[in-house]
Backbone as CSV, one residue per row, in Angstrom:
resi,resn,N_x,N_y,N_z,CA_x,CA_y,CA_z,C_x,C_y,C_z
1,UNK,0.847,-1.174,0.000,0.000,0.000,0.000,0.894,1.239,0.000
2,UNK,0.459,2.140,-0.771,1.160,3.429,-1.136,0.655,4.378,-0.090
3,UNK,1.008,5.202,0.657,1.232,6.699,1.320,0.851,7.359,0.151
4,UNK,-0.862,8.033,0.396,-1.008,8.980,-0.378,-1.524,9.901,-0.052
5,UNK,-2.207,10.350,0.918,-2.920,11.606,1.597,-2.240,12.374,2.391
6,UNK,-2.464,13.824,2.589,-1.900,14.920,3.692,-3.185,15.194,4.370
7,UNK,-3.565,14.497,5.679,-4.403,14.626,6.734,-4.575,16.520,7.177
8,UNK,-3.967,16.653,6.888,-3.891,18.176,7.040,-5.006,19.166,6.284
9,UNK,-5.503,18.375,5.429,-7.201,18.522,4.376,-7.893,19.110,5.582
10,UNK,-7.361,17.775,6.829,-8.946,18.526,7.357,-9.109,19.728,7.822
11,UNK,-8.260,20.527,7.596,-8.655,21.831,8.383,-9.383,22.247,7.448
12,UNK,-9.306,22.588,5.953,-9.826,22.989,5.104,-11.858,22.082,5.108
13,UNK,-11.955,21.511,5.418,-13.573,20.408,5.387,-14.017,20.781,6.981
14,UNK,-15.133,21.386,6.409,-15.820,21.471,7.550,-16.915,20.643,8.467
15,UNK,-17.308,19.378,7.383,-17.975,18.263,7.918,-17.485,17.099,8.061
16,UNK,-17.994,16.121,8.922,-17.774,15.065,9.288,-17.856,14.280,7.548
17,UNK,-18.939,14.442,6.914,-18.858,13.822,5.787,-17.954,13.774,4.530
18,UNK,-17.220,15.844,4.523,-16.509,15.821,3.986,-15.053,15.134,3.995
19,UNK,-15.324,15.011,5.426,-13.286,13.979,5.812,-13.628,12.555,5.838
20,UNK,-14.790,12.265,5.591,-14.592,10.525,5.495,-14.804,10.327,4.014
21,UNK,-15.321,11.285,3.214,-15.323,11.242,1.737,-13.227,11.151,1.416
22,UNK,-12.553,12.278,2.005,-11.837,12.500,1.900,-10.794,10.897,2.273
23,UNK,-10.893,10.753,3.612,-10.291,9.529,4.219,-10.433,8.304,3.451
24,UNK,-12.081,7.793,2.586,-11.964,6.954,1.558,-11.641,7.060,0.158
25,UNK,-11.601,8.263,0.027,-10.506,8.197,-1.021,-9.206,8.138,-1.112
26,UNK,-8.390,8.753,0.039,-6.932,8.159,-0.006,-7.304,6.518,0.182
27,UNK,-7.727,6.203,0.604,-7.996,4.810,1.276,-7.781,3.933,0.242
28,UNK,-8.552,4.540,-1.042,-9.042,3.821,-2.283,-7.953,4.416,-3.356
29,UNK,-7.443,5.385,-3.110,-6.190,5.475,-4.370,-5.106,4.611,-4.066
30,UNK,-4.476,4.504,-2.327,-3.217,3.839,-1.917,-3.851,2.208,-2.403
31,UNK,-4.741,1.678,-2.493,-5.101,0.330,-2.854,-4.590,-0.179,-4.787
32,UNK,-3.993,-0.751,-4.527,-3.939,-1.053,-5.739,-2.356,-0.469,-6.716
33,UNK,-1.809,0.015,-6.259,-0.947,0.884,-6.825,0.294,0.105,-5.550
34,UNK,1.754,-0.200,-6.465,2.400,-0.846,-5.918,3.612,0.396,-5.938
35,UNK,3.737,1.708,-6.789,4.523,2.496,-7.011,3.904,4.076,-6.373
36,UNK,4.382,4.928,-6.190,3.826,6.095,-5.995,3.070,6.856,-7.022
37,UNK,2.140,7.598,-6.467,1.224,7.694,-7.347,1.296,9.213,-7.807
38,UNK,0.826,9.446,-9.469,1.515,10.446,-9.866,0.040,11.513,-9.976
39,UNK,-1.195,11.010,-10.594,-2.231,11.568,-10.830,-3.019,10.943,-10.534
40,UNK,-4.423,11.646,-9.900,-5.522,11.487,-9.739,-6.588,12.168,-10.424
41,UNK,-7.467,11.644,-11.149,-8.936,12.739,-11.430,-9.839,11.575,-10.895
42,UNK,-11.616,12.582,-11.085,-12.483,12.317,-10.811,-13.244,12.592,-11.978
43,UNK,-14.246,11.814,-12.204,-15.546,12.019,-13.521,-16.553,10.649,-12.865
44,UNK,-17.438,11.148,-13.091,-18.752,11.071,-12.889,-18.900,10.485,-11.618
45,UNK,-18.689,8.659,-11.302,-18.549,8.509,-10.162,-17.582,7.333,-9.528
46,UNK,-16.599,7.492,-11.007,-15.250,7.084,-11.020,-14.393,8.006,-10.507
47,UNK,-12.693,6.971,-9.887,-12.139,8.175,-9.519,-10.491,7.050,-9.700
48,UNK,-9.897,7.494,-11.080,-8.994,7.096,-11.935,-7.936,7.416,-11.274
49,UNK,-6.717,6.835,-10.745,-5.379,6.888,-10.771,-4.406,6.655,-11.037
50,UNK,-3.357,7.091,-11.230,-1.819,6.500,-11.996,-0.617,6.927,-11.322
51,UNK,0.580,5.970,-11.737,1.763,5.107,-10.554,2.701,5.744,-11.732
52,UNK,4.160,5.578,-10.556,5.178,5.910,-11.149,5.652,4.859,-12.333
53,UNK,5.374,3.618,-12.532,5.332,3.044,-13.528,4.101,2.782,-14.321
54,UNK,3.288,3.480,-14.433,2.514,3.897,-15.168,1.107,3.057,-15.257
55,UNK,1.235,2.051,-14.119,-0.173,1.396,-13.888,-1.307,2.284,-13.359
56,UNK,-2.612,2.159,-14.380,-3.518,3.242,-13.974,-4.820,2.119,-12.984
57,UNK,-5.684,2.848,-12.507,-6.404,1.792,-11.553,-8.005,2.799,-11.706
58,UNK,-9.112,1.843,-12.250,-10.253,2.529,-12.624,-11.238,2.158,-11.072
59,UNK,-11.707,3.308,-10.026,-12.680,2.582,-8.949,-14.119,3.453,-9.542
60,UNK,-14.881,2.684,-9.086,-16.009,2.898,-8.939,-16.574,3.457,-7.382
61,UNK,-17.337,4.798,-7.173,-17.705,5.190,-5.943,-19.447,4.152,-5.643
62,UNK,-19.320,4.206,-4.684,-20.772,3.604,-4.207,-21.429,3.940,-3.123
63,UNK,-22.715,4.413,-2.985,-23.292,4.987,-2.008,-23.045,4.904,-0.475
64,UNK,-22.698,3.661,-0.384,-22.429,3.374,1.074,-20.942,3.851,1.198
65,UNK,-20.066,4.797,0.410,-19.038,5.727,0.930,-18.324,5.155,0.313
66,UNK,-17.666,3.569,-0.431,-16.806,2.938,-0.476,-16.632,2.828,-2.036
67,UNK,-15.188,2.627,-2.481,-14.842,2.864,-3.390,-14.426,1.386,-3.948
68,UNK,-14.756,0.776,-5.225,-14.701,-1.027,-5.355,-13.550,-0.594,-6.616
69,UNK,-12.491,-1.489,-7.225,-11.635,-1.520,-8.451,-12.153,-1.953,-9.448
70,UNK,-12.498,-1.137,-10.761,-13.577,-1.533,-11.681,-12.127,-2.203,-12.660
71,UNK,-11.381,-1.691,-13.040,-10.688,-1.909,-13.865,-8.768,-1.560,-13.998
72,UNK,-7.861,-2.594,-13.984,-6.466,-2.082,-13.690,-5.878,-2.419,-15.384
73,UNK,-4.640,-1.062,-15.414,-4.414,-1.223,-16.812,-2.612,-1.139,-16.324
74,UNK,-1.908,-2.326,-16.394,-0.853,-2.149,-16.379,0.394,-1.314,-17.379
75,UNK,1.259,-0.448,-16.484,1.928,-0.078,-16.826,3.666,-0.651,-17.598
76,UNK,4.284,0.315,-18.426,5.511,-0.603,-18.796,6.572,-0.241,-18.216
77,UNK,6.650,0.555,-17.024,7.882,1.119,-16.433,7.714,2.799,-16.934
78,UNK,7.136,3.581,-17.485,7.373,4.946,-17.682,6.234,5.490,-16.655
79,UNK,6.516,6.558,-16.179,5.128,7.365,-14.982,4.531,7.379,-16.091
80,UNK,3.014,7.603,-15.426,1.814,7.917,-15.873,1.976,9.604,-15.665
81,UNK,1.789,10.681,-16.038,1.773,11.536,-15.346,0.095,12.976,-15.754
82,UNK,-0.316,12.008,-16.690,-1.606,12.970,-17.200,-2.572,11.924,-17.636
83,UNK,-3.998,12.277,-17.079,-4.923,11.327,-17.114,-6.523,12.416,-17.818
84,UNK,-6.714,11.607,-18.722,-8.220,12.861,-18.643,-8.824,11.541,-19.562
85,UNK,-10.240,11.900,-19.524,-11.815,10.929,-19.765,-12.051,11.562,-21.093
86,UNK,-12.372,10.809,-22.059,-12.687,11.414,-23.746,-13.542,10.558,-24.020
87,UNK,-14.962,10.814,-23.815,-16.284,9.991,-24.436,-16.172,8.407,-23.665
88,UNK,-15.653,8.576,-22.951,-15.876,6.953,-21.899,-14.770,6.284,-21.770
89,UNK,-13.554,7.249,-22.373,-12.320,6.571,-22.726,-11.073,7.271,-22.574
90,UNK,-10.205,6.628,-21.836,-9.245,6.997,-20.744,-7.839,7.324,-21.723
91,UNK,-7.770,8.314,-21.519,-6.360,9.062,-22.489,-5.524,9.317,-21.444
92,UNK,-4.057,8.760,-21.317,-3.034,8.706,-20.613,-1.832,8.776,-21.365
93,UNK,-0.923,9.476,-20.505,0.995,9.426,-20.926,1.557,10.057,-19.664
């Protein structure tokens, strides 16, 4: 598991809901990712990340707060370092 959050968010969130939104999402980016992680986005109610060797990791959010791994796209050794969504379809380098 990867070290990926600065707890220090919470000063900035003023609800209880906003820091456990917050807390499961580091929760759910450090999962899955064996390298440090270079980018994160969010679209719709996915929330896409990518590793210093360039493995990207697709989760799915779900009402009950928790974030499940829809889809992993291994990397070849180069960072991932830019991620964006184009009609349902994941453009990376």
């Amino acid at each position: 598991m990867v070290e990926c959050c600065d707890l220090t968010l919470n000063k900035y969130l003023h609800s209880f809901s906003q820091r456990l939104l917050i807390a499961n999402v580091c929760e759910a980016i450090s999962t899955g990712h064996n390298h440090p992680i270079t980018v994160v986005i969010g679209y719709g109610d996915n929330l896409v990340s990518g590793d210093e060797n360039g493995d990207i990791v697709v989760r799915k959010y779900f009402d009950d707060g928790s974030f499940r791994v829809k889809h992993t796209i291994k990397g070849s050794g180069s960072p991932c370092n830019c991620i964006d969504v184009w009609k349902s379809i994941i453009v990376a380098g």
